[in-house]
C-alpha positions in Angstrom: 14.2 -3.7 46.1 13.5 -0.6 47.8 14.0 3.2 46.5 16.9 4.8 46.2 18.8 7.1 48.1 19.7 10.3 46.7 18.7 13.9 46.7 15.2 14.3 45.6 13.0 17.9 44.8 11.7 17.6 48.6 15.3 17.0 49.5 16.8 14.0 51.6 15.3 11.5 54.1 14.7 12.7 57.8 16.2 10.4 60.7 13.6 8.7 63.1 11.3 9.4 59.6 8.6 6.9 58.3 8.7 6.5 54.4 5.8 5.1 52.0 8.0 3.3 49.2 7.3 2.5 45.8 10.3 0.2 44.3 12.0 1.0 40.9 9.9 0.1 38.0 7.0 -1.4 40.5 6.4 -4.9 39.6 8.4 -5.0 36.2 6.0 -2.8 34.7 7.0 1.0 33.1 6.0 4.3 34.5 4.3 5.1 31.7 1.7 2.2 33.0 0.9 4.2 36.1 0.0 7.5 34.6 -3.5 8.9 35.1 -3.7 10.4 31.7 -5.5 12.6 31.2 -5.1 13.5 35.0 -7.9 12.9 36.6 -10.2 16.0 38.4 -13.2 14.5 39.6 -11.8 13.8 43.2 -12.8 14.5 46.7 -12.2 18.7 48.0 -9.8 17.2 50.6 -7.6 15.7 47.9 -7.7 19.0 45.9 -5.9 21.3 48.6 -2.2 21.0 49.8 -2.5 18.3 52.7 0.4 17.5 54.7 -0.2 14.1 56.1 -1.2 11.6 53.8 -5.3 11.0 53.4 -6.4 7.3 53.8 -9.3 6.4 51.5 -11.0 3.1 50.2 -12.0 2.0 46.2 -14.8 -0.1 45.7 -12.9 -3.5 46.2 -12.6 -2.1 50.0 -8.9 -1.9 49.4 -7.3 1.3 51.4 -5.1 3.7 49.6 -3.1 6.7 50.4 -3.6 9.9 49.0 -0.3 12.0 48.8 0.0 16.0 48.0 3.2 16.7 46.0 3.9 20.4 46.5 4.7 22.9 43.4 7.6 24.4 45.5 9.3 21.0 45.6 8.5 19.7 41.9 7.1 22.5 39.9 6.3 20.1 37.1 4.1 17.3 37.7 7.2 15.7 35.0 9.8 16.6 37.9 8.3 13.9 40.1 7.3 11.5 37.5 10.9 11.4 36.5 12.0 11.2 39.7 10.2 8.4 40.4 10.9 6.3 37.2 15.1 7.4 38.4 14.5 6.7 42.4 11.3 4.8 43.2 8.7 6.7 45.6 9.5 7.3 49.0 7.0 10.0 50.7 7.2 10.5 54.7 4.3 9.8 56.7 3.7 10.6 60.5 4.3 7.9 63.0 1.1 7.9 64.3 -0.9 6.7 60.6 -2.9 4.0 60.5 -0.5 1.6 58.9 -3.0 -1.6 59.7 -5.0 -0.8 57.2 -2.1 -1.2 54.4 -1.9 -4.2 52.6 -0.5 -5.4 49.4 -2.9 -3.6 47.5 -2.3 -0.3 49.0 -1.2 2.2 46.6 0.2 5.7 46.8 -2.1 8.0 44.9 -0.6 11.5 43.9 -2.1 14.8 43.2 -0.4 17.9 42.1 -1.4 21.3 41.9 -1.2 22.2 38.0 -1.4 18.2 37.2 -4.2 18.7 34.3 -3.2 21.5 32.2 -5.7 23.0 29.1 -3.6 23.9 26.4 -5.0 25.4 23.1 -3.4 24.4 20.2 -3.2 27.5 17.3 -0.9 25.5 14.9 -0.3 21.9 15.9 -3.0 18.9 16.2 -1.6 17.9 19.2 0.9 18.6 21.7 4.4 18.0 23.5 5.7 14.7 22.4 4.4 11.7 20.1 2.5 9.9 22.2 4.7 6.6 24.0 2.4 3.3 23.5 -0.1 2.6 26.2 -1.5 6.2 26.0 -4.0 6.3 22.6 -6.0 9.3 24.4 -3.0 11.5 23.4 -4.0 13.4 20.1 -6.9 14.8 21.0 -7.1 15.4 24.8 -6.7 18.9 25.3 -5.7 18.6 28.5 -3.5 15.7 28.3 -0.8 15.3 30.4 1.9 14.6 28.5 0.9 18.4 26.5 2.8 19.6 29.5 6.2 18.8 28.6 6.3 21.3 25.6 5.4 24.0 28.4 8.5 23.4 30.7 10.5 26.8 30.6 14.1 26.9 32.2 14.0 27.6 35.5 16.4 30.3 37.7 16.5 27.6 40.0 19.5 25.8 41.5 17.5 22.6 41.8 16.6 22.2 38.1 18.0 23.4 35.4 17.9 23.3 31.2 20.4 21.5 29.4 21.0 21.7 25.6 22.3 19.1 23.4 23.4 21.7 20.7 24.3 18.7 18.5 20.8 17.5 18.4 18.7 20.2 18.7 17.4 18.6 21.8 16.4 19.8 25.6 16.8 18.1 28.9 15.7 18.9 32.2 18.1 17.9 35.1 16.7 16.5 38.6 18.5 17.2 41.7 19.5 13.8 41.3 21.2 13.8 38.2 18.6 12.5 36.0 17.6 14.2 32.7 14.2 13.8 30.9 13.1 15.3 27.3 11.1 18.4 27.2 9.7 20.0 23.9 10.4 23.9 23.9 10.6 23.5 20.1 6.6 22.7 20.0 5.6 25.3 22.4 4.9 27.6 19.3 1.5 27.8 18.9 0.6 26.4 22.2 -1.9 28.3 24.5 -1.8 27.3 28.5 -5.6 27.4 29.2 -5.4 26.7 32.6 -4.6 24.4 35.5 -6.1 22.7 38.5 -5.2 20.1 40.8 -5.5 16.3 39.5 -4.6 13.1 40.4 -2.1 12.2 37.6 -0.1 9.1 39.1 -0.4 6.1 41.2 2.2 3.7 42.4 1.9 0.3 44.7 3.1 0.6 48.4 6.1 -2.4 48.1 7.3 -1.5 51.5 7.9 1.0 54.8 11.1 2.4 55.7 12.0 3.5 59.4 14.9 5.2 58.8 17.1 5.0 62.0 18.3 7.6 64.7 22.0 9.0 64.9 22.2 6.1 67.4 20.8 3.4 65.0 17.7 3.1 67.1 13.9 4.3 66.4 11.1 4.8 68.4 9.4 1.6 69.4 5.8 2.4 69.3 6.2 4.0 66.0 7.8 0.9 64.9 5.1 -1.4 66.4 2.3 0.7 64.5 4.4 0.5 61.4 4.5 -3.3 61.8 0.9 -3.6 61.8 0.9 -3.1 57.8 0.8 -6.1 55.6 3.9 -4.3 53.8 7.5 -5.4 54.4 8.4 -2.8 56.8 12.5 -2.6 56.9 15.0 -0.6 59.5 17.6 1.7 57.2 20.2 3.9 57.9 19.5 6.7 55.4 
C-alpha cells in the first residue's frame, strides 16, 4: 500500500517528482508507536536548520536514514503533520539526483520541526493537553512533552486549517486540508505557560517505497529512474 493522494499542508504532488513514502499505519503498527516523545534535541546543527533536500545519515547498526525538515509555514503544528500522516501516509519529495543505493529496508524517514519540543509551565494542572494514549508513560511529568502541545493549538486565520466546534460535546477539532479532524484541548490551556520552543526530532516513519510520479506524457526521466532503482525499496511509476 502506498500513501494516499490528496491535498496535504505542503500541497499536491509535482509531476516528474521523486517521493519518499511511508504506507498507512506502517507495518500494522499505530502512529502513536513512532512518536519521539518527548521530541528529541540532542541532534546534529545540520538537522536543526530548515534543509531543503533531505540529509542522509547512518545509526550505529550502519543502517542509512533520511533526515527530513517539515516547514512551520506548511504545518504550523508539529500535530498538523502527525495527523496527516496517520490520515495519508508520508510522501516527502526528494531531488532526483539522491543517493537512493544506499536505502534499504531499514531506511527510515526521520522528521524534525521547528517548535517540535515545546516547554510549557504548568500554574494549575499536573500535566498537560490530553490523558496520555498507552505506549507513552513519560507523559505526566515531561514538561516538554509533546503531546502538552495539543492544548496550545489556537484557531488559525488560515484557509488551510481551521477550528471546528462540536457545540454538543464541548469538544474542538482541527481540520487538515485533507479533510481530517484531530482533538485539540483549548479547554486545558488555562494555566498553561509556553516556555519555549526549539527544533526536535519528534517522528520517524519506515521508507515502504519510492514514487516517480509520471510526466503529462506518462513518461519520466530515465536516469532519475535508474538512480531511483538502485534502492532496495519498491520503487513504483504513478500518475499522481
Amino acid at each position: 500500500m502506498t500513501a494516499t493522494r490528496s491535498e496535504r499542508g505542503c500541497g499536491t504532488r509535482t509531476r516528474g517528482g521523486v517521493y519518499l513514502e511511508s504506507q498507512l499505519v506502517p507495518e500494522g503498527l499505530p502512529t502513536e508507536h513512532f512518536l519521539y516523545d518527548p521530541p528529541r534535541t540532542a541532534i546534529p546543527y545540520t538537522w536543526s536548520h530548515p534543509h531543503r533536500s533531505p540529509l542522509i545519515c547512518q545509526d550505529e547498526r550502519q543502517r542509512n536514514h533520511v533526515v527530513i525538515w517539515v516547514g512551520r509555514e506548511f504545518y504550523p503544528s508539529v500535530w498538523d503533520f502527525i495527523e496527516e500522516s496517520r490520515s495519508l501516509g508520508a510522501s516527502r519529495r526528494a531531488p532526483g539526483g539522491l543517493d537512493f543505493s544506499v536505502l534499504t529496508h531499514g531506511s527510515n524517514m526521520l522528521f524534525v520541526h521547528a517548535t517540535a519540543r515545546t516547554c510549557i509551565r504548568s500554574e494549575r494542572h499536573t500535566h498537560c493537553g490530553q490523558p496520555p494514549p498507552s505506549r507513552h508513560p513519560t507523559f505526566n511529568d515531561e514538561p516538554a512533552c509533546l503531546y502538552g502541545g495539543l492544548a496550545l493549538i489556537e484557531p488559525l486565520a488560515d484557509e488551510k486549517y481551521r477550528t471546528v466546534v462540536d457545540t454538543e460535546r464541548l469538544e474542538s477539532y482541527r481540520e487538515l486540508p485533507c479533510g481530517h479532524r484531530y482533538r485539540i484541548y483549548p479547554e486545558n490551556r488555562e494555566g498553561l505557560v509556553e516556555d519555549g520552543t526549539c527544533a526536535a526530532l519528534f517522528m520517524y516513519l519506515p521508507i515502504t517505497s519510492i514514487a516517480l510520479v509520471n510526466r503529462d506524457d506518462g513518461t519520466f526521466d530515465e536516469l532519475t529512474e535508474a538512480n531511483a532503482r538502485r534502492s532496495k525499496v519498491p520503487v513504483n511509476r504513478v500518475d499522481f
